[in-house]
C-alpha positions as CSV (number, residue, x, y, z in Angstrom):
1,X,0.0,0.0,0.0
2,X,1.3,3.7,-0.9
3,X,1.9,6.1,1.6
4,X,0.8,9.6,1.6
5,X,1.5,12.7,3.8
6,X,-0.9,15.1,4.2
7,X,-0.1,18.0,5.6
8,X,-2.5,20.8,7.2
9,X,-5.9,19.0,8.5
10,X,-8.3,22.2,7.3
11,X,-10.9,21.7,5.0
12,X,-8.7,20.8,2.3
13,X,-6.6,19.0,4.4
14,X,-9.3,16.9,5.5
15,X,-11.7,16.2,1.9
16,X,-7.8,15.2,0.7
17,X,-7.0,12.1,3.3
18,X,-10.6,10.9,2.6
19,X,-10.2,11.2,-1.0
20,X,-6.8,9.3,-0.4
21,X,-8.3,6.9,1.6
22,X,-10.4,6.1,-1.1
23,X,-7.9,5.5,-3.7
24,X,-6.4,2.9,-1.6
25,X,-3.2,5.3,0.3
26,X,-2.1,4.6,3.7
27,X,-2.2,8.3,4.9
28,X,-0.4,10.0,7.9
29,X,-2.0,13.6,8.8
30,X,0.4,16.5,10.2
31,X,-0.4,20.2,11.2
32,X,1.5,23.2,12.8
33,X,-1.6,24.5,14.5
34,X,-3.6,21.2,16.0
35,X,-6.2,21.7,18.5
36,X,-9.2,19.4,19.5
37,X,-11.7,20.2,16.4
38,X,-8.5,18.7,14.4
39,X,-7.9,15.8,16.8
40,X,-11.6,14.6,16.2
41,X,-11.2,15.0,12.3
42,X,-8.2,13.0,12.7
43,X,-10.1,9.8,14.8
44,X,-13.1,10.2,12.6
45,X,-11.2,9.4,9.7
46,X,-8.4,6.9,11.4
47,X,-5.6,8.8,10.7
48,X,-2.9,9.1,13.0
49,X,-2.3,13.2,13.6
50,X,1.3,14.5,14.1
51,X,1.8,18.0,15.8
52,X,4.1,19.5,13.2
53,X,6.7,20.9,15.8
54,X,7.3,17.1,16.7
55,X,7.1,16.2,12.7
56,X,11.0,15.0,11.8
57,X,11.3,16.3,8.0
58,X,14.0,13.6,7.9
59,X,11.2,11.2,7.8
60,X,9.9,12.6,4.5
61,X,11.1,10.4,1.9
62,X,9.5,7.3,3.8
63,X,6.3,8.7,2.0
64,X,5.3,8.3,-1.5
65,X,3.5,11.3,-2.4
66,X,3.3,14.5,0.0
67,X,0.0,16.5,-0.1
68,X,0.2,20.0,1.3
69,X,-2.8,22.1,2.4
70,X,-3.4,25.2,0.3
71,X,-1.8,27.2,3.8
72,X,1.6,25.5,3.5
73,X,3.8,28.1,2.0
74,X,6.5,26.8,-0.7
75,X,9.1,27.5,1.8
76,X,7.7,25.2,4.7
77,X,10.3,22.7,5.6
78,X,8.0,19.8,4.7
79,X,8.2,21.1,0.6
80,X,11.8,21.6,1.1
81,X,12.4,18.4,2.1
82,X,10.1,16.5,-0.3
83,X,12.0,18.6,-3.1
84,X,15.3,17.8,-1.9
85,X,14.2,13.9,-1.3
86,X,12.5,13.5,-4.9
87,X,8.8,12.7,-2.8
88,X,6.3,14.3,-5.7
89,X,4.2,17.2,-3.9
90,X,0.4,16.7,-5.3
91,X,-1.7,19.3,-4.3
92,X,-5.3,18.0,-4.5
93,X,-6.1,20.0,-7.6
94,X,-3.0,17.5,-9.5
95,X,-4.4,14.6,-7.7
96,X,-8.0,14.8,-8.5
97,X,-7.1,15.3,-12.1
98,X,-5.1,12.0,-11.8
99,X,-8.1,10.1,-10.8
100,X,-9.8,11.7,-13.4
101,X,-7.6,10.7,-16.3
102,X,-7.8,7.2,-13.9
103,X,-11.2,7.0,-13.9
104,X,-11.7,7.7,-18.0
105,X,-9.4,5.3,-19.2
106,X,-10.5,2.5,-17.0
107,X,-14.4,2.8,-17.9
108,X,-13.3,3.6,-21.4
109,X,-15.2,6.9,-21.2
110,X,-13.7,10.3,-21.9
111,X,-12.7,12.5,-19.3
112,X,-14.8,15.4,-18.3
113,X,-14.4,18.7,-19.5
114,X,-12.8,21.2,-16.8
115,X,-12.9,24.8,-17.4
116,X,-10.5,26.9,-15.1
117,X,-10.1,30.2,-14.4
118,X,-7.2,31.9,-12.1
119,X,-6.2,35.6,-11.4
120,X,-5.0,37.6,-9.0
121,X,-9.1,39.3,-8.2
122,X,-12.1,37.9,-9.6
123,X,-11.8,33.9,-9.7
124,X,-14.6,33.9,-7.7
125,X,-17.5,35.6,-9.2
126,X,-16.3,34.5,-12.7
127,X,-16.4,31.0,-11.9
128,X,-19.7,30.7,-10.0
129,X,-21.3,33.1,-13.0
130,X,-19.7,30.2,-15.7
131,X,-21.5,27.4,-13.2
132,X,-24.8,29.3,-13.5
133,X,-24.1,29.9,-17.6
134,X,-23.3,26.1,-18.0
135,X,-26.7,24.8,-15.6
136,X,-28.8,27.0,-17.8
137,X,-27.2,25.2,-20.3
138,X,-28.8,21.6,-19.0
139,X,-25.1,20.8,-17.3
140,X,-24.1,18.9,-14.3
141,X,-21.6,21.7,-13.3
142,X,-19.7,22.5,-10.1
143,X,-17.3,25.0,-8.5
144,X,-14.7,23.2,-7.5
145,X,-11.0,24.4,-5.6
146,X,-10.8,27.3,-3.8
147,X,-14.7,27.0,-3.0
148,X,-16.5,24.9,-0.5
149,X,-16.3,21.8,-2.2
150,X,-12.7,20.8,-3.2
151,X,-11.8,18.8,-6.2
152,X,-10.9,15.9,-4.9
153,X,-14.1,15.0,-3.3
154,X,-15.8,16.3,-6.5
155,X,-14.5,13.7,-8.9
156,X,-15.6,11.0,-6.7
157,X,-19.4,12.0,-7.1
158,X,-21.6,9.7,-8.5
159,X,-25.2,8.8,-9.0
160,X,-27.4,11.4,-8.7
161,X,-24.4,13.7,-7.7
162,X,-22.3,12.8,-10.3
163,X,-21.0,16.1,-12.3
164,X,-20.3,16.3,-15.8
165,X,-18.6,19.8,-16.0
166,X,-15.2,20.8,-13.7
167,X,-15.1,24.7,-12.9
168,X,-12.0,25.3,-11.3
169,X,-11.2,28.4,-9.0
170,X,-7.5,27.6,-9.7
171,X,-5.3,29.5,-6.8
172,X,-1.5,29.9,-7.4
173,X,-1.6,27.8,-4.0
174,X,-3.0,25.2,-5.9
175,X,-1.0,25.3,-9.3
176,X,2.2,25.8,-8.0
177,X,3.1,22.2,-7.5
178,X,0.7,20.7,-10.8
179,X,2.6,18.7,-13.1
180,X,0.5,17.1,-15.2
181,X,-3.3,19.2,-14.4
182,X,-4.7,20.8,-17.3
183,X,-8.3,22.7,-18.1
184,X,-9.9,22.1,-21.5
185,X,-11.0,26.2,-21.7
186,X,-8.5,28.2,-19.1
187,X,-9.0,32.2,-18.2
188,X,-6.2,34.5,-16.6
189,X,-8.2,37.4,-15.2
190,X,-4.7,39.6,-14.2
191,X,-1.9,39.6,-12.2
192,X,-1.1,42.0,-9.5
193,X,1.4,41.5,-6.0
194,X,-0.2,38.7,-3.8
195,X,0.2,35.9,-1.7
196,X,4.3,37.2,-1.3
197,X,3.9,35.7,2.2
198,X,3.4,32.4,0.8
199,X,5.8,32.6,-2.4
200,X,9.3,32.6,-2.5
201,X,8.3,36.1,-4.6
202,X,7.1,37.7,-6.9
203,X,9.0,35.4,-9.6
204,X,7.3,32.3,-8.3
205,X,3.6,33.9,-7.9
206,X,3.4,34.3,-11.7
207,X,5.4,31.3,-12.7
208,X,2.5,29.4,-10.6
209,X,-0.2,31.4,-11.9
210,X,1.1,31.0,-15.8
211,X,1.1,26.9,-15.2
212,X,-2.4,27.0,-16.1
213,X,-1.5,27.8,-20.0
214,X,1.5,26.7,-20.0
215,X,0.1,22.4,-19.1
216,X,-2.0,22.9,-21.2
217,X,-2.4,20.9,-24.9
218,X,-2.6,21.9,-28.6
219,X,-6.5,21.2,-28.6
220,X,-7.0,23.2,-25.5
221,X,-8.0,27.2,-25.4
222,X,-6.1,30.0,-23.1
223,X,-7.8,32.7,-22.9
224,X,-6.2,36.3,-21.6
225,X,-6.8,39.5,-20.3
226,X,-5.8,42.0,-22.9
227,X,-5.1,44.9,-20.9
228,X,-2.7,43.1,-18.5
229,X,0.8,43.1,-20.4
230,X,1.6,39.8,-18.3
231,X,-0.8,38.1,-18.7
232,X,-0.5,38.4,-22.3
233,X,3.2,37.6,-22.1
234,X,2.4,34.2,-20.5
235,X,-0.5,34.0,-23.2
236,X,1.4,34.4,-26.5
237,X,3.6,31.2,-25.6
238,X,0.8,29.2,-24.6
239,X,0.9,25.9,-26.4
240,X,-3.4,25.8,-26.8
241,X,-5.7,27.7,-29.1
242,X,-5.5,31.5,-27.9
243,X,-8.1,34.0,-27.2
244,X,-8.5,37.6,-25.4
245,X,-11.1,38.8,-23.5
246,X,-11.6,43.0,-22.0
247,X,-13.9,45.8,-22.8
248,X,-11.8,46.6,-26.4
249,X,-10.1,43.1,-26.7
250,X,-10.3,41.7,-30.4
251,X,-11.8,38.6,-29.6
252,X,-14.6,39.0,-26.8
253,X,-15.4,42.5,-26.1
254,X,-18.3,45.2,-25.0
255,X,-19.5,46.8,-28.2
256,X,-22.9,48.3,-30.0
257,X,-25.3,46.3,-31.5
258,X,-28.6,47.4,-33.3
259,X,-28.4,50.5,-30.9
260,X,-27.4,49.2,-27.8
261,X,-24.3,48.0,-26.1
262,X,-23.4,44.4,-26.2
263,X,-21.2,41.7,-24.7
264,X,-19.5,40.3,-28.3
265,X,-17.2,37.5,-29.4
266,X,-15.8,36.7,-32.2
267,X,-19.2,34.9,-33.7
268,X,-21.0,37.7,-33.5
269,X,-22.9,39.4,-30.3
270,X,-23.6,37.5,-27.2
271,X,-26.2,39.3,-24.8
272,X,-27.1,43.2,-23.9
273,X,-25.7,44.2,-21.3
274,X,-28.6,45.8,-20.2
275,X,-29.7,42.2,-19.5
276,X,-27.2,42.5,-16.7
277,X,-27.9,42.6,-13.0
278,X,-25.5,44.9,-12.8
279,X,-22.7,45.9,-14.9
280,X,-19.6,47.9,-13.3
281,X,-16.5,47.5,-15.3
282,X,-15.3,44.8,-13.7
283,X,-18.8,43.0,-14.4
284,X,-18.5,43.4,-17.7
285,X,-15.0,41.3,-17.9
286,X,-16.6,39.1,-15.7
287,X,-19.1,38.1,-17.8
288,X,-16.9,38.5,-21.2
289,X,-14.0,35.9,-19.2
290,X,-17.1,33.6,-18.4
291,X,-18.4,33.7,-21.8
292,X,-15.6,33.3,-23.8
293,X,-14.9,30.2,-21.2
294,X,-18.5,28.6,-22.4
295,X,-18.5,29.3,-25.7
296,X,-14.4,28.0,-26.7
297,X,-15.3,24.8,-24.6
298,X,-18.7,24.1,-26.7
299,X,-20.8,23.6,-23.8
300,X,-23.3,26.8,-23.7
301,X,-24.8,28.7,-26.3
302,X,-25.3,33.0,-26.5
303,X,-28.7,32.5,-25.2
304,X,-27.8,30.5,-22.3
305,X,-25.3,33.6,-21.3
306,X,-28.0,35.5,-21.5
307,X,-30.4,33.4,-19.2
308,X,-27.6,33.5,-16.8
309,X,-26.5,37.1,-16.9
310,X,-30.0,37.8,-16.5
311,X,-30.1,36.6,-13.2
312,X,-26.7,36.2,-11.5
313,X,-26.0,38.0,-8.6
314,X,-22.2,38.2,-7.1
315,X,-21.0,36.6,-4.5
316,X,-21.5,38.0,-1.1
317,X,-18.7,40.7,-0.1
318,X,-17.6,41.8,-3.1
319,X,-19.2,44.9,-3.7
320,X,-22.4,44.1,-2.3
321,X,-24.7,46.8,-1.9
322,X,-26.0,47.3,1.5
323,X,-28.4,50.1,1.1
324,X,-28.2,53.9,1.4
325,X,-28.9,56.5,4.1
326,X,-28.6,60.2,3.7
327,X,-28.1,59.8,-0.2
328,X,-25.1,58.2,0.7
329,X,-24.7,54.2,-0.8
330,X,-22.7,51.8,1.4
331,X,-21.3,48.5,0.1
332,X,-18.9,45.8,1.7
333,X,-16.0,44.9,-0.7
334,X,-14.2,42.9,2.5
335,X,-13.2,40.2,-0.1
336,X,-11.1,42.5,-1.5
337,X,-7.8,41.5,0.4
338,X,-5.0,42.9,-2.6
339,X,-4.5,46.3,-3.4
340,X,-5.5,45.4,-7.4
341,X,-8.6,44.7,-6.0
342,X,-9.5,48.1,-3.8
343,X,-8.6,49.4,-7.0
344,X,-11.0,48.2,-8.8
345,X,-13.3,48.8,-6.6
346,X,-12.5,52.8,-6.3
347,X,-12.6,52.8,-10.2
348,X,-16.1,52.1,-9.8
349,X,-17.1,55.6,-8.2
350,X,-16.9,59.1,-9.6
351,X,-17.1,60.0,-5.4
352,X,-16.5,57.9,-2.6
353,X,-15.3,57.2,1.1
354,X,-12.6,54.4,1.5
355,X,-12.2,52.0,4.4
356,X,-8.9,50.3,4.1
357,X,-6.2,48.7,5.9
358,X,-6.0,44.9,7.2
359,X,-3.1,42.6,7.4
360,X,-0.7,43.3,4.9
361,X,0.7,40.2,2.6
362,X,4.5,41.3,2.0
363,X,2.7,43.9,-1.1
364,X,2.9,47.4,-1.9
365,X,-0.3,49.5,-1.1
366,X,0.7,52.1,-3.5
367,X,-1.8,51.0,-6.6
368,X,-4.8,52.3,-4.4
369,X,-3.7,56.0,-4.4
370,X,-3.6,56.8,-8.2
371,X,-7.3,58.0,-8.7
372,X,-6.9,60.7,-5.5
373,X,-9.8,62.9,-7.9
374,X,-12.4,59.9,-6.8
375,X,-12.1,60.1,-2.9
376,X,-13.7,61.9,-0.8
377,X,-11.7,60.4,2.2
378,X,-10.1,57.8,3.8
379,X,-10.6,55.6,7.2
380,X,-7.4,53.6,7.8
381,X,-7.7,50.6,9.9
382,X,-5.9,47.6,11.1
383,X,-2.4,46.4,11.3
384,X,-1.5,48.1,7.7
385,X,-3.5,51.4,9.0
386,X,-0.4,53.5,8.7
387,X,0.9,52.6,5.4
388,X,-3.2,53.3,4.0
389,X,-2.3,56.4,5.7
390,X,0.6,56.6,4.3
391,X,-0.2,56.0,0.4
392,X,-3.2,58.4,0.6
393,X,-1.7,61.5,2.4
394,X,0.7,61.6,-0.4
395,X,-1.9,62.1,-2.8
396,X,-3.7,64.6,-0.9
397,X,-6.5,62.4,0.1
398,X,-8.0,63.3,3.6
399,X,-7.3,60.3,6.2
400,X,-8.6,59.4,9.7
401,X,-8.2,56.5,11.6
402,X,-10.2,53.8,13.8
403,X,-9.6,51.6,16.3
404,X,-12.5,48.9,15.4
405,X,-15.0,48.7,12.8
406,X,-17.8,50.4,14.5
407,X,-15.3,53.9,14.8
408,X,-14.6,53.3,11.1
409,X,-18.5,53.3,9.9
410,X,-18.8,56.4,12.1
411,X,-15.9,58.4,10.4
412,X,-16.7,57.0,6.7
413,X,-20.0,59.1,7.8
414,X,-18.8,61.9,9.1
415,X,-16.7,62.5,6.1
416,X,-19.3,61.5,3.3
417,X,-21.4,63.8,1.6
418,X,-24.6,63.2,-0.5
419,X,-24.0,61.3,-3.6
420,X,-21.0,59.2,-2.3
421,X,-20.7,55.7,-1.8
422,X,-18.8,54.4,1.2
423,X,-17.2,51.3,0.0
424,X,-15.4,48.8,2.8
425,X,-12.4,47.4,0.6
426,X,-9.9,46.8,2.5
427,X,-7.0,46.0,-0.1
428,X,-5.4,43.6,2.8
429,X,-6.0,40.1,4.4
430,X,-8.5,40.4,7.1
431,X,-6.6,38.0,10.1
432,X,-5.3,41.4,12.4
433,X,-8.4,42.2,13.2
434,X,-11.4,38.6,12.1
435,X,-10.4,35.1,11.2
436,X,-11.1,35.3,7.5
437,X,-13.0,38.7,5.5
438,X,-15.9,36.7,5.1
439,X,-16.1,37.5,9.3
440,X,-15.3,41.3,8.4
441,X,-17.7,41.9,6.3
442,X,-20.3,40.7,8.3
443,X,-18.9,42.8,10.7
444,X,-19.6,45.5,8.6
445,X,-22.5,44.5,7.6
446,X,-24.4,44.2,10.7
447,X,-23.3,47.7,12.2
């Protein structure tokens, strides 16, 4: 019997030793941060759990294959010594897509499509908005990775769960260590500074990030952002089909038709975008990254896009309107932990009030200050308060700080005026202040 090594007993962590159980592996569980919630995932699925301060990385090569949690950083001892010992690294995104290729050639049937997108902001909404196009198409389809339910258990469904479409939220956690994962139809949103806390740099955040195109195969389709020159780098040597997506891109783009402005490709228009819920510029490449996903792949058609853009709504806490008071608009944008993504956010105002500041992730804040004209203030909070503070005196922005979110919500009001929006995006991680910005935009939220 093979042995594996999982390491981190999270949700990943834990859907991966069941999924390894299944496929037959003799698994041993280790974690830096155990407490008694891990301990009883541990005995529930008979695995022995080893605190990682007692966990010998000696012992490494006595594994077959070493399964990292998404949390394990690429400089944790434990991927050090796998590399240096030749044990393959598998995170759960390369090892469901193993079983996958398993599973195909055994029954004789072929594999199922997987459509992925990655990105520095954005993975999110994109990929639950191509589930929704691809059920209004008739599909099977799930959201699968850096969403509730992780690959791994995915593949395994059958009967009446079974799925017949893969949509991958692929993180750079996630591709860093692929080898032989690839997605049929693959989206790169953008690239901006993240996760340099995790990375070795900035160097190893793309390369991880450009594995999507680069695995891929001749018969496959990459498909880029055509305002990010990176992206496009990465996207001109992709071995697969190429295509570009963005506002004035030449192959899916937002143009007029018969009077009014569409979402087009290159077959001609796809749907109005006053069919859209809403449709802020970053809603617009949204939905033109999601079609073009669809459409390349052959599994939706322009009027399924439609159905779906018809009645999507985004995810909570990213930009979510809250309501207005005093003809000023509030909206919590807490999952908006980089600085590329507070940006995108501001772009979307002619006049607002910022709340920003967080933990910081080893990036520069600097990319939020460059449309001073839009803001009408800043609150600074958290950990990274001073360098908000910092970025935004500089451009002649008026700052304040708070202490706790309730003091922020009161000096966002004090300093907007009717007709602004006060916008919590925070441009950090969330973990100074809540366990995760799903807990800080509640939070916010609830005041």
């Amino acid at each position: 019997m093979q042995r594996a090594l999982v390491y981190g007993l999270a949700v990943a962590g834990e859907a991966t030793v069941a999924a390894l159980q299944r496929h037959g592996y003799d698994v041993t569980a280790v974690d830096d941060v155990v407490d008694e919630a891990k301990f009883a995932i541990a005995e529930r699925l008979g695995v022995h759990l080893v605190i990682g301060s007692t966990f010998d990385p000696a012992s490494v090569p006595e594994y077959d294959v070493v399964a990292p949690a998404p949390g394990i950083p690429e400089s944790h001892p434990v991927i050090v010594a796998s590399t240096a010992a030749g044990v393959p690294v598998r995170t759960e995104l390369e090892l469901a897509y193993r079983w996958e290729h398993e599973r195909a050639a055994a029954t004789g049937s072929p594999r199922r499509p997987i459509l992925a997108i990655t990105g520095t902001d954005g993975k999110t909404t994109t990929t639950e908005l191509t589930v929704a196009i691809l059920r209004a198409a008739g599909h099977r389809a799930v959201d699968v990775g850096n969403t509730d339910t992780p690959m791994v258990t995915a593949v395994d469904w059958d009967g009446d769960a079974a799925v017949d479409v893969f949509v991958v939220e692929a993180t750079s956690f996630r591709l860093a260590f692929t080898e032989q994962f690839h997605a049929d139809a693959a989206v790169w949103l953008n690239l901006a500074p993240d996760h340099l806390n995790w990375h070795t740099g900035l160097e190893s955040y793309v390369a991880a990030k450009a594995r999507l195109f680069t695995l891929q195969h001749p018969a496959d389709v990459a498909i880029g952002f055509a305002r990010d020159p990176i992206v496009m780098q990465h996207l001109a040597t992709a071995p697969a089909r190429q295509r570009t997506f963005g506002t004035d891109a030449a192959d899916y783009h937002v143009g007029v038709h018969d009077g009014a402005t569409w979402l087009i490709g290159p077959g001609g228009p796809i749907a109005p975008v006053a069919a859209m819920r809403r449709a802020l510029p970053h809603d617009l490449t949204n939905a033109l990254a999601a079609a073009a996903l669809v459409l390349e792949a052959g599994l939706a058609s322009e009027a399924h896009i439609a159905e779906a853009l018809g009645t999507f709504r985004a995810p909570p806490h990213r930009l979510e309107p809250l309501g207005e008071a005093r003809d000023v608009r509030w909206f919590n944008d807490s999952k908006a932990t980089t600085p590329h993504a507070a940006a995108t956010a501001i772009q979307a105002f002619d006049s607002l009030v910022l709340i920003a500041g967080g933990s910081r992730k080893g990036v520069d804040l600097a990319p939020m200050g460059q449309w001073p004209e839009r803001m009408r203030g800043v609150v600074a909070i958290g950990q990274a308060g001073p360098d908000v503070a910092a970025v935004f005196t500089s451009a002649g922005v008026p700052v304040v700080t708070a202490d706790d979110m309730s003091e922020a919500i009161h000096r966002a009001s004090e300093l907007a005026r009717p007709g602004d929006a006060v916008v919590l995006s925070p441009g950090c991680a969330s973990f100074d202040w809540y366990t995760s910005y799903v807990a800080r935009g509640d939070d916010f939220r609830s005041k």
